[in-house]
C-alpha atoms as an extended CHARMM CRD file, in Angstrom:
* protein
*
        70  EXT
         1         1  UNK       CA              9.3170000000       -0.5680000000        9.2460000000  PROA      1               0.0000000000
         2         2  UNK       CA              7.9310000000       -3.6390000000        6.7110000000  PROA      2               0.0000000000
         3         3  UNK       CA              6.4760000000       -3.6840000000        4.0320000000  PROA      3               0.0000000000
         4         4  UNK       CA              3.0450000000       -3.7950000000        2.8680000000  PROA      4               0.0000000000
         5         5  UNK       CA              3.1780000000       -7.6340000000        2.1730000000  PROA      5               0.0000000000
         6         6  UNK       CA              3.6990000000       -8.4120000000        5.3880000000  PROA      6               0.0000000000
         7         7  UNK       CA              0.6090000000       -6.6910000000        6.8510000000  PROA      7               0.0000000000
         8         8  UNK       CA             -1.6280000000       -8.9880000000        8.1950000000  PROA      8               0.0000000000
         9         9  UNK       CA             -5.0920000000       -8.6720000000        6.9310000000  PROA      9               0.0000000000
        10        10  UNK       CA             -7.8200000000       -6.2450000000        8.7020000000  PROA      10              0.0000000000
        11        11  UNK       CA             -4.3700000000       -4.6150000000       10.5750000000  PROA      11              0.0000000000
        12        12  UNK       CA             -4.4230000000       -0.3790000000        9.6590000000  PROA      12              0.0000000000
        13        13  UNK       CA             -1.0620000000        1.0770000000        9.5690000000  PROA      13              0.0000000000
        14        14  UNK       CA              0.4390000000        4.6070000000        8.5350000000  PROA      14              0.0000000000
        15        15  UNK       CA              2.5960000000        4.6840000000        5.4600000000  PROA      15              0.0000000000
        16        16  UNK       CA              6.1120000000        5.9880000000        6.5110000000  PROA      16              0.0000000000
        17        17  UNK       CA              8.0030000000        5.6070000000        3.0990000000  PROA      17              0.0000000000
        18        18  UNK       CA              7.2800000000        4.6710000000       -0.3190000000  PROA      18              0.0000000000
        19        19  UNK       CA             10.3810000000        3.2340000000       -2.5860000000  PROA      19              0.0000000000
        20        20  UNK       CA             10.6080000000        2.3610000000       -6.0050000000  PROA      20              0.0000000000
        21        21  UNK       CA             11.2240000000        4.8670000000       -9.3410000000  PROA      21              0.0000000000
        22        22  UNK       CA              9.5380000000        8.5490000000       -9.6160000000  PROA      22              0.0000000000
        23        23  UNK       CA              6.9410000000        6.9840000000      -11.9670000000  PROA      23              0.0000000000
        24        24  UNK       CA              5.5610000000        4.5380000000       -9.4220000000  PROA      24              0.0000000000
        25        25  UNK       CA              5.9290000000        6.9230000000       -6.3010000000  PROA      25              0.0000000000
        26        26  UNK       CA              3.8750000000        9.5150000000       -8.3040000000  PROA      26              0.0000000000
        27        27  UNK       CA              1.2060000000        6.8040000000       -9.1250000000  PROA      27              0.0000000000
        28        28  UNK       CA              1.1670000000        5.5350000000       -5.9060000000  PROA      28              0.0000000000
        29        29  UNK       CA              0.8350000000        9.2080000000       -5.0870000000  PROA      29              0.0000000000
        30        30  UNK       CA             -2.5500000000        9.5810000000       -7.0910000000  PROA      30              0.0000000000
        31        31  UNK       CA             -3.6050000000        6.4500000000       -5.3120000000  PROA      31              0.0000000000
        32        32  UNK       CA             -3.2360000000        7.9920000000       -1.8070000000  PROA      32              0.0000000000
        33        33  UNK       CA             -0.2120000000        5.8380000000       -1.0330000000  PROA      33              0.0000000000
        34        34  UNK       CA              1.8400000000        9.0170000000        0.6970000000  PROA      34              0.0000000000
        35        35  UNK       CA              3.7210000000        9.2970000000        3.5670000000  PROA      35              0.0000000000
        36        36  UNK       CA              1.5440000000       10.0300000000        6.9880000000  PROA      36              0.0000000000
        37        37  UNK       CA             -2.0510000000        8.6610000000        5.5770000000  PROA      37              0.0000000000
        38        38  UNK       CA             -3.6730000000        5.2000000000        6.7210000000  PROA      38              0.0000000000
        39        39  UNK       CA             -3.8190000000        2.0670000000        4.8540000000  PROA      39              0.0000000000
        40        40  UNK       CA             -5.9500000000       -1.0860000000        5.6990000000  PROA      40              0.0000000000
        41        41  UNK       CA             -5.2260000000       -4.2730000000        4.2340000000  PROA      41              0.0000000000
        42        42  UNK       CA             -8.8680000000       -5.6720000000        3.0090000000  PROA      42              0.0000000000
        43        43  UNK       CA             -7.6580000000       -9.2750000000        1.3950000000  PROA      43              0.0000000000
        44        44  UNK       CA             -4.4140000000      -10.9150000000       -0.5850000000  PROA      44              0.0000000000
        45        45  UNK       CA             -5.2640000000      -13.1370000000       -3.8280000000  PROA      45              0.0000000000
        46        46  UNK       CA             -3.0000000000      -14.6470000000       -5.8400000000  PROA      46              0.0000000000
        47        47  UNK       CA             -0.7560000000      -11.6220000000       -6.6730000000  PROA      47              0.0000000000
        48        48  UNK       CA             -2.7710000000       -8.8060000000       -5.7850000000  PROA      48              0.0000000000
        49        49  UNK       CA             -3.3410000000       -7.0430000000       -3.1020000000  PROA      49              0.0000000000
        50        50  UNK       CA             -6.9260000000       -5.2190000000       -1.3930000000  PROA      50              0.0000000000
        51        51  UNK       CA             -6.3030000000       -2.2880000000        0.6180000000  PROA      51              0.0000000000
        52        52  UNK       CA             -8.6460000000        0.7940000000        2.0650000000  PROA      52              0.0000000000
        53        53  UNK       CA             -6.9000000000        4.0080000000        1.6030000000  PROA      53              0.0000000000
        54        54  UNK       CA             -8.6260000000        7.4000000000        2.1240000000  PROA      54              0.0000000000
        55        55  UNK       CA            -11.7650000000        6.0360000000        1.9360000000  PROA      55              0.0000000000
        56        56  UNK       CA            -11.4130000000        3.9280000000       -1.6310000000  PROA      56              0.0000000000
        57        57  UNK       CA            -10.0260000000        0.5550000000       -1.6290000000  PROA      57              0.0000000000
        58        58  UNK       CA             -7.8950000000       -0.4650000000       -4.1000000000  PROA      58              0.0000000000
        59        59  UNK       CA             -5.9350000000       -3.4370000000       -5.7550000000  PROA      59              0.0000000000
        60        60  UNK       CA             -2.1710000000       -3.2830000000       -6.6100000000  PROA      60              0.0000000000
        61        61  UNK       CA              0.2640000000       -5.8420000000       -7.7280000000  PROA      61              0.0000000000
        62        62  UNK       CA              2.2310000000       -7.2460000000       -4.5660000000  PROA      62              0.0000000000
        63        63  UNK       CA              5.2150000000       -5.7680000000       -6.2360000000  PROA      63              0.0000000000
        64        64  UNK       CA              3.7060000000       -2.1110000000       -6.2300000000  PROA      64              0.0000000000
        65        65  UNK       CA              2.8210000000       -3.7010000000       -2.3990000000  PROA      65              0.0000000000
        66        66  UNK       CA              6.4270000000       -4.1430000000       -1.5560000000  PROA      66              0.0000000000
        67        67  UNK       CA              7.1040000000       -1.0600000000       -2.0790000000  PROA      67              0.0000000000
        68        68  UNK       CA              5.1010000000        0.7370000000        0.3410000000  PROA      68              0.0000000000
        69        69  UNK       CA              6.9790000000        0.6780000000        4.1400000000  PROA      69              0.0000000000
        70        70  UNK       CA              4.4910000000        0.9370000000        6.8760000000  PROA      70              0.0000000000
């Protein structure tokens, strides 16, 4: 298990946790960040990160990134 961060990019893993407080989980939730689904990192810049997720792609801090285990 690693992080997000440390994906390299075009590699798809499955999300097995997601840390950090209740308000992030449940944002990351909304997001499709949840244990079990698919996650594609697209591209890293500067501090954010590109990822596909159920069929949207989506930017989140690196921090928000970190917290996602794959």
């Amino acid at each position: 298990m690693m992080p997000l961060t440390l994906s390299n990019i075009g590699e798809t893993a499955a999300i097995k946790k997601v840390g950090g407080k209740e308000d992030i989980r449940q944002f990351l939730a909304t997001l499709g960040f949840v244990p079990g689904s698919h996650v594609t990192v697209i591209t890293q810049n500067g501090g954010n990160v590109i990822v596909q997720v159920k069929e949207s792609r989506v930017a989140i801090s690196r921090e928000m990134a970190a917290k996602i285990m794959v």
